[in-house]
C-alpha positions as YAML, in Angstrom:
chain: A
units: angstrom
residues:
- id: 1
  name: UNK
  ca: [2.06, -12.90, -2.73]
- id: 2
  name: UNK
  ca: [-1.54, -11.62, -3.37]
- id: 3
  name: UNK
  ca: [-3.22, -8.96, -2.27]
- id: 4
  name: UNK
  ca: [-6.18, -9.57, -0.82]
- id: 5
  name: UNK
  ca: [-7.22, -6.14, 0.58]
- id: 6
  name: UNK
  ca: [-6.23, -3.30, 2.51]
- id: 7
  name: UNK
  ca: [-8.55, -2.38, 5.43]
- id: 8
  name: UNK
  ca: [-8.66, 0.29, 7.92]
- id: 9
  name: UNK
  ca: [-6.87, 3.09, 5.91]
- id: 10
  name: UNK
  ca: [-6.27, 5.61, 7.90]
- id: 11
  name: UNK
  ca: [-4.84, 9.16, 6.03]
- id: 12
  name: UNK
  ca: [-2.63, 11.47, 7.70]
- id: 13
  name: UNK
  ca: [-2.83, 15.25, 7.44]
- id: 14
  name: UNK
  ca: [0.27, 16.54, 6.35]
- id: 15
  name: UNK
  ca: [0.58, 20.47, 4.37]
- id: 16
  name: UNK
  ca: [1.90, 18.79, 0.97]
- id: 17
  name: UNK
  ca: [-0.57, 19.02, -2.09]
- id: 18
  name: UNK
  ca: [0.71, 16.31, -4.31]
- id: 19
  name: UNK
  ca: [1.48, 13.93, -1.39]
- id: 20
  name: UNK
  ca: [-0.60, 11.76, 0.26]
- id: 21
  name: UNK
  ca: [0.45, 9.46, 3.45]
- id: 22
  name: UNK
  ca: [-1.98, 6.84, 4.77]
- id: 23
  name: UNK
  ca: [-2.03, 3.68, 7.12]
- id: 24
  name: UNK
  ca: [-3.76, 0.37, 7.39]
- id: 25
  name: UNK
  ca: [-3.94, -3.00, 7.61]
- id: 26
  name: UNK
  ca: [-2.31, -5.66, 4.70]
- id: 27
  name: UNK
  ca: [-4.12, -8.73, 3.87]
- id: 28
  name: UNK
  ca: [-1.91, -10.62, 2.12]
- id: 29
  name: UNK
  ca: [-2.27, -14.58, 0.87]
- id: 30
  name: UNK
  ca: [0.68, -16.51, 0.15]
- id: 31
  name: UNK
  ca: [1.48, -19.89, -2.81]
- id: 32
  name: UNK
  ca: [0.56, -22.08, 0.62]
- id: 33
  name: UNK
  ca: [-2.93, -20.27, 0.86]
- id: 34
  name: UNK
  ca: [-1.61, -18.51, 4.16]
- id: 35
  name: UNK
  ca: [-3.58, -15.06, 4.84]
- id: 36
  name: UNK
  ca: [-1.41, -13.08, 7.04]
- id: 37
  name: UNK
  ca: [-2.37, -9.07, 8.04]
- id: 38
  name: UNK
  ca: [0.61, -6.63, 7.74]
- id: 39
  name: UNK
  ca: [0.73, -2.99, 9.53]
- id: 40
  name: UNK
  ca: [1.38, -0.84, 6.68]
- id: 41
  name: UNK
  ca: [2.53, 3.24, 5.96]
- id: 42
  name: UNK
  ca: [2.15, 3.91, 2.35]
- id: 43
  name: UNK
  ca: [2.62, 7.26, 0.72]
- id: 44
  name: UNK
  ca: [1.45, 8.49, -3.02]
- id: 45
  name: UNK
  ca: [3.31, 11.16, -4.77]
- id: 46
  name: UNK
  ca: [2.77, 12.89, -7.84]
- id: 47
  name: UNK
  ca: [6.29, 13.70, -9.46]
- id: 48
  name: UNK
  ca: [5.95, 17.11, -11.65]
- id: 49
  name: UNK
  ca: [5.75, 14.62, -14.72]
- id: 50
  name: UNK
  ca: [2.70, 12.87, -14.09]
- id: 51
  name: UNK
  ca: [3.70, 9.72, -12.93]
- id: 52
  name: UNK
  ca: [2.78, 8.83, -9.36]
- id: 53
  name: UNK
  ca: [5.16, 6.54, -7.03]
- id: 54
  name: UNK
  ca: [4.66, 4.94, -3.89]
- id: 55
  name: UNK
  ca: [6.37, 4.08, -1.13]
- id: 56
  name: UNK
  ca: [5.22, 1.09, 1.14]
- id: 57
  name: UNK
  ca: [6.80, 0.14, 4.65]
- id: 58
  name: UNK
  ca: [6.02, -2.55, 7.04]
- id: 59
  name: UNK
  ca: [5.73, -1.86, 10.49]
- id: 60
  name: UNK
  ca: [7.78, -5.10, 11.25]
- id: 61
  name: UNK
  ca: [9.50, -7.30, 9.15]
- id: 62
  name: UNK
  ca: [7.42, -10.02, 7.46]
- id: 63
  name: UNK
  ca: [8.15, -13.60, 7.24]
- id: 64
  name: UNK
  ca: [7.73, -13.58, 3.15]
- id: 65
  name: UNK
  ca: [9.35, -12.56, 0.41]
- id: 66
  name: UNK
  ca: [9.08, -8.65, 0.59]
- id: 67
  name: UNK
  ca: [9.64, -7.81, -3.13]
- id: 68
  name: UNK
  ca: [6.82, -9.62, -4.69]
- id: 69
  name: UNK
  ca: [4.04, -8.43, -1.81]
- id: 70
  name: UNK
  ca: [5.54, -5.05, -2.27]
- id: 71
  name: UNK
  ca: [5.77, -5.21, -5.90]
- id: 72
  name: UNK
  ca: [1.54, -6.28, -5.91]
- id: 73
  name: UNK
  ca: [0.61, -4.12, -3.40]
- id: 74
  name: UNK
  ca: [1.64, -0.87, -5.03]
- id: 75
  name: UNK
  ca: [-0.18, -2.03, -8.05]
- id: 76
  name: UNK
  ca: [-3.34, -2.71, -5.99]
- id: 77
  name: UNK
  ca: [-3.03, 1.00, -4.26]
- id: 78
  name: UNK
  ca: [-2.70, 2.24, -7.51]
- id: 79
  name: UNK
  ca: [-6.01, 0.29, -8.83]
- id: 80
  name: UNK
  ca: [-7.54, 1.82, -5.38]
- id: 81
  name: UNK
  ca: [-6.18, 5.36, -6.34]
- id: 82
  name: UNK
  ca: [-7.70, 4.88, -9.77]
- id: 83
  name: UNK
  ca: [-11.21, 4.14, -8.40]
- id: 84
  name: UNK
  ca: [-11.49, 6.63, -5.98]
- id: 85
  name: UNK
  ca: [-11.00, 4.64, -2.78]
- id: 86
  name: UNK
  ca: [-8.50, 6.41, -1.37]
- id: 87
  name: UNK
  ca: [-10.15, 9.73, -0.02]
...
């Protein structure tokens, strides 16, 4: 699975400082060059060590292997994250 984009990102207001919840739309392309859009919930937390995870879930379950597109989507959110497109 590739990542093609994620579009309307939508962040939530919640009172946590070093976690972030948003929403939006997966664009995701297959091996068979099938684009599909995915409702998506994503959340970025910094741990107290530096590091950063994320947590991705779809808002139904996809008809593709879920490991790989989750796998590539958390390093394009953190590519995102990195260039200041997450604000």
């Amino acid at each position: 699975m590739e990542v093609i984009n994620i579009k309307n990102i939508v962040r939530k207001d919640i009172p946590l400082h070093y976690r972030e919840e948003f929403s939006g739309l997966a664009v995701l392309n297959n091996k068979r060059s099938e684009t599909s859009e995915n409702k998506i919930e994503f959340s970025l937390e910094r741990t107290p060590f530096g590091t950063k995870e994320i947590e991705i879930k779809f808002s139904k379950t996809p008809d593709f292997p879920v490991i790989s597109a989750i796998r590539n989507l958390k390093e394009y959110i953190l590519l995102m994250e990195k260039e200041g497109k997450l604000i």
